[in-house]
ZAKOLKE-767187 format. One record per residue: x, y, z of N, C-alpha, C in turn; residue in three letters. Coordinates in steps of 0.1 Angstrom, whole numbers, plus 5000, padded with zeros to 4 digits. Example, Ala and Ser with C-alpha at 12.3 -4.5 7.8 and 13.67 -1.06 7.14 Angstrom:
<sites>
513249435078512349555078513249675078Ala
512849785071513749895071512950005079Ser
</sites>
This chain:
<sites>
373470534710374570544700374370434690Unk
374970464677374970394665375970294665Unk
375570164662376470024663376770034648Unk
377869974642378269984629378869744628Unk
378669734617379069544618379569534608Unk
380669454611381769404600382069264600Unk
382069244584382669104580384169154575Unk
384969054579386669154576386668934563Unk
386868974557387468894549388668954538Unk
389268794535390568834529390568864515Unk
389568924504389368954496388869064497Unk
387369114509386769234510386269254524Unk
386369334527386269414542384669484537Unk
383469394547382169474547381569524557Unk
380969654554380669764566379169744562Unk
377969784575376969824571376869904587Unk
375970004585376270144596375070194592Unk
374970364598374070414597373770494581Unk
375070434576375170514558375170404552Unk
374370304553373970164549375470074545Unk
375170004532376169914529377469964522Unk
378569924526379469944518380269854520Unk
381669874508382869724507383869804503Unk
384969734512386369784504387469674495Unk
388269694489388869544484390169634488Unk
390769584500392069634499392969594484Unk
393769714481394669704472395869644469Unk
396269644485397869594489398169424482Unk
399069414474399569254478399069204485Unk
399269194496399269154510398469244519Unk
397369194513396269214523395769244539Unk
395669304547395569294561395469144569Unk
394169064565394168964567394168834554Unk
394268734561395168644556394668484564Unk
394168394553393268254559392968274569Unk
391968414569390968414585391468474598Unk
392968534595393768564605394468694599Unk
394368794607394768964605396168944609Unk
397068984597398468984598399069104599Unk
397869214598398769364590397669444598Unk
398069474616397369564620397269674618Unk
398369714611398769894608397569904596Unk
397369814584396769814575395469744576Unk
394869744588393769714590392869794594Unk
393769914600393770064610393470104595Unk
394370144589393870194577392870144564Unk
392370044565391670024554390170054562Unk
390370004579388870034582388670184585Unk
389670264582389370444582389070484569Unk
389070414558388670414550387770384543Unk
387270304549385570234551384870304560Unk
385570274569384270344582384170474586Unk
383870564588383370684590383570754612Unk
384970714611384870704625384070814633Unk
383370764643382570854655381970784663Unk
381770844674381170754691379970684685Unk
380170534687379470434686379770304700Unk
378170314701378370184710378770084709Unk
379070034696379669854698379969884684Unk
380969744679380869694671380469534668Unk
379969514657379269364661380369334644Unk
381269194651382169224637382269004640Unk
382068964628382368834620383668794624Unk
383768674635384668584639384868434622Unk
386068394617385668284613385568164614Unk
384868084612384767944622386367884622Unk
386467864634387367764640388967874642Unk
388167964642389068104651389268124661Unk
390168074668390368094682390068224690Unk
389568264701389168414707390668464708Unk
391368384715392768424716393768524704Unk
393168414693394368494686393768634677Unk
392368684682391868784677391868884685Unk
391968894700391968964705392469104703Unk
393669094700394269234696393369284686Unk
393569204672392169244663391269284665Unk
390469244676389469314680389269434684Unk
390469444697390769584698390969694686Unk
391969654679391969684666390769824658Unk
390069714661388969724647387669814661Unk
388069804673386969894683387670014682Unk
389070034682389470184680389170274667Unk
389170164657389270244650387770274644Unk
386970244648385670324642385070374659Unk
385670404667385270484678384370404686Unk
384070264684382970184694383670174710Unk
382270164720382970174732383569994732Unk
382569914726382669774730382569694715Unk
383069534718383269474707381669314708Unk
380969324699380269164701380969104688Unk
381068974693381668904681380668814678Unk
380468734665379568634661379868574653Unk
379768394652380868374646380068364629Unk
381168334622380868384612379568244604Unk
379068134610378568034600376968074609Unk
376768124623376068164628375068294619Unk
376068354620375668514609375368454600Unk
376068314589374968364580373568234579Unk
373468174592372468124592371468204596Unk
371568294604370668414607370668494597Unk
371168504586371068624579369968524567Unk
369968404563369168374557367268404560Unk
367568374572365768404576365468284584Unk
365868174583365968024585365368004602Unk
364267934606364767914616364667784623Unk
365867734617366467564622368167604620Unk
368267504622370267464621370467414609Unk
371467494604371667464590373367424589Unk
373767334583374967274576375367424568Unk
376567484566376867604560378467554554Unk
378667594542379867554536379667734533Unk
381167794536381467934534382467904522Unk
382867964509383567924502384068074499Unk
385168094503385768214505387168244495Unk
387468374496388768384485390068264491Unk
390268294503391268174511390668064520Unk
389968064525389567964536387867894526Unk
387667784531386967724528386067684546Unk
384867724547384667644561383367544559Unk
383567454568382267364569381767384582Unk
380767434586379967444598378767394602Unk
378367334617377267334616376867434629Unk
375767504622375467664633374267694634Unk
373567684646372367734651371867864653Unk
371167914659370368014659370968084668Unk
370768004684371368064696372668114698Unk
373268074685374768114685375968004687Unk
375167824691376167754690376967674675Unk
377967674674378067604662379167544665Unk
379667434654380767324653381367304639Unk
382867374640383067334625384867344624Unk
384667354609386467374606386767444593Unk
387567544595388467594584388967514576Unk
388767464565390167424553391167524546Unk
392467554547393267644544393267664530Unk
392267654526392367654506390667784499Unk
390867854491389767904489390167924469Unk
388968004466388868044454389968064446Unk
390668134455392068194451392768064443Unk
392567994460393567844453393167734441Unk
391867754443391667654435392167714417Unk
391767854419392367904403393767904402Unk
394067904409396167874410396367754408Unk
395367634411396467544406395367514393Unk
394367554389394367544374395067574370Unk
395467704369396267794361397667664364Unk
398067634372399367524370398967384363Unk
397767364362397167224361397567244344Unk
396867364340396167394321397967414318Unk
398667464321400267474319401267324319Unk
400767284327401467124327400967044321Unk
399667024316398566874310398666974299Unk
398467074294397667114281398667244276Unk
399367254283400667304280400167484270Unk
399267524282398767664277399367754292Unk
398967854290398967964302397868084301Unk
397268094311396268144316396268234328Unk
395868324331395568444338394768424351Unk
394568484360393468504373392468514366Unk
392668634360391368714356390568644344Unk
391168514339390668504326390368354331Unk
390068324342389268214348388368284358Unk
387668424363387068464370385668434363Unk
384968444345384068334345384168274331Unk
385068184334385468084328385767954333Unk
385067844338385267734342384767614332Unk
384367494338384267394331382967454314Unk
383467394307382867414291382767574291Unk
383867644300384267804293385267804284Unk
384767864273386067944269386568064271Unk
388168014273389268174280390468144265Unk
390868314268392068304258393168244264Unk
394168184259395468144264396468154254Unk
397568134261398868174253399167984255Unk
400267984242400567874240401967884245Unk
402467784253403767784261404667784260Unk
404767724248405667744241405967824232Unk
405167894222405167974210404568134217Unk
403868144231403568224228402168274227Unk
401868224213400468254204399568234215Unk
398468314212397068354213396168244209Unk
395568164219393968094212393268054224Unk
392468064220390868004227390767824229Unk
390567834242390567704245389167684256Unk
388567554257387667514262388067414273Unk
387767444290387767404299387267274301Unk
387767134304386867044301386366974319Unk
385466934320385266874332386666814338Unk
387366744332388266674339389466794341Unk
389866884336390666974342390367024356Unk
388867014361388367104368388566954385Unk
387666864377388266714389389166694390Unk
390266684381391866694387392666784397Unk
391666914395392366964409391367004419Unk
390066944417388867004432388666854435Unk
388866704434388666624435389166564449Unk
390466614450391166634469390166694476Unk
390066784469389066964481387966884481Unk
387366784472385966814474385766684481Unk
386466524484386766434498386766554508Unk
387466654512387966724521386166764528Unk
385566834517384466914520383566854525Unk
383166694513382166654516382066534527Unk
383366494532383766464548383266504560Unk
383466624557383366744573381766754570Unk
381166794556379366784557378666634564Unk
379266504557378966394566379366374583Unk
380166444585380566404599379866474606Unk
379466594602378366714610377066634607Unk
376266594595375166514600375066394610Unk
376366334608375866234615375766284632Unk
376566424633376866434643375166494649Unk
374966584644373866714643373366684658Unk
374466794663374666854677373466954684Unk
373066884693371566944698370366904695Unk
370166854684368966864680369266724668Unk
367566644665367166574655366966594646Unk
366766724644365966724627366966774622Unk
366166724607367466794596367666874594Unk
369166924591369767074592369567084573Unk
369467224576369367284560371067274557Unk
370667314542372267334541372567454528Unk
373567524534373467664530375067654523Unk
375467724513376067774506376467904506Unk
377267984508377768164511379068164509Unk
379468304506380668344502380468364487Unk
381868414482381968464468381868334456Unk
382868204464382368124457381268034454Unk
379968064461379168044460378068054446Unk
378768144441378568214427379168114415Unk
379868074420379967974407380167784407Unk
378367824397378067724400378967594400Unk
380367564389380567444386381367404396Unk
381667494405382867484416381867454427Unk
381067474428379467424436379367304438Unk
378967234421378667104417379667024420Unk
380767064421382266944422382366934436Unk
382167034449382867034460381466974467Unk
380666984468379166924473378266804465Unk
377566734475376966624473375666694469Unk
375566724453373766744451373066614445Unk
373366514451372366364442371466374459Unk
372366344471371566314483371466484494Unk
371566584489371666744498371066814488Unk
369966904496369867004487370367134489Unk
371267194485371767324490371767404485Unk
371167524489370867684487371767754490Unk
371567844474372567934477371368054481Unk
371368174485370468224493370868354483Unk
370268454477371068594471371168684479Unk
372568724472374068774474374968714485Unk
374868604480375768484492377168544499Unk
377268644489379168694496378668794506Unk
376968844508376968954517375768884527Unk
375868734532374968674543375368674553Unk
376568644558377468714568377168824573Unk
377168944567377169084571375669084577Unk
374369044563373469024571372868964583Unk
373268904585373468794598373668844610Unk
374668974604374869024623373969104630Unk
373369194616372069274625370569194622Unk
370869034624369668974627369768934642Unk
368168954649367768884660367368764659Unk
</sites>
């Protein structure tokens, strides 16, 4: 029988099966899952019937995210076995997948930079890893621009009109007061004023994992994945590139998925 593997994230849900790759971006407001944690089982039933192609399959091999308790997925799991017809579930967690999906073969330091969660991991080959979720992703960080550029510079600005527009971009904005339409330029310091918390946060949990670097002596690579991975200035601000060299590996938002059908 045919195994089918899923990354369930809270921006896009990825399948790869015997009808290769595919992705869905649920529509709903309110997404199925939610900072790593599936809130909307009815709508999880349904987005993966929608994606997946239900029929007798032996397993599913489906993306835990780090610092996810077994407990509180359980149902989920079940979940996500009924509905594409698998007899059984393998889970793996998610900083593991995508050190195996690189090719790599050492323990690598992994920062996942995701639409909600942010994680810092360190994850070996065999499947052991050590890490932690931060409750903040992509999403957030453009939310409190979008509050930052409204209170200091007294414009207003859109989701969509920071998706690639960051530091020295220009986006259109309305002026807050009047209204009007103009073009404004992103300056570094709008961008440290609100990643400068997140990025103590991040570059914390990467030092505590070296010093820790569990199992083993040598040095861990250090990998980059997820959507925000893709842009670079949000990269440069949250990570140490004077003393780390970190790779982003292509199509970082789909190394995860890869990961699971690696040996």
């Amino acid at each position: 029988m045919s195994s089918v593997r899923l990354d369930l994230g809270s921006a896009v849900l990825r399948v790869a099966d015997e009808r290769g790759l595919r992705s869905h971006r649920p529509v709903r407001a309110a997404p199925p899952i939610h900072r790593g944690r599936v809130v909307d089982e009815t709508e999880l039933m349904a987005s993966l019937a929608r994606l997946v192609h239900r029929a007798p399959r032996g397993r599913v091999v489906l993306a835990v995210p780090a610092g996810a308790p077994r407990d509180g997925w359980e149902e989920s799991i079940e979940t996500t076995r009924a509905a594409v017809g698998a007899r059984g579930v393998q889970t793996v967690p998610a900083p593991v997948a995508a050190v195996r999906g690189t090719g790599w073969a050492r323990a690598g330091i992994v920062v996942d930079l995701g639409a909600e969660l942010t994680e810092v991991s360190w994850a070996e080959l065999n499947g052991f890893y050590v890490g932690a979720s931060l409750p903040w992703g992509v999403r957030d960080v453009r939310a409190a621009l979008i509050a930052h550029l409204l209170e200091h510079r007294r414009v207003m600005v859109t989701d969509d009109d920071l998706r690639d527009g960051w530091t020295d971009g220009v986006v259109v904005a309305r002026g807050a007061e009047d209204g009007s339409r103009r073009r404004i330029r992103l300056h570094p310091d709008d961008l440290d004023a609100v990643l400068g918390p997140r990025a103590e946060e991040v570059r914390g949990l990467v030092a505590f994992l070296e010093r820790l670097r569990p199992g083993t002596e040598a040095p861990p690579a250090h990998l980059v994945v997820g959507g925000g991975a893709l842009l670079g200035d949000l990269r440069r601000r949250l990570l140490d590139h004077r003393t780390q060299q970190w790779v982003v590996p292509p199509d970082p938002a789909g190394r995860v998925l890869a990961g699971l059908g690696a040996r």
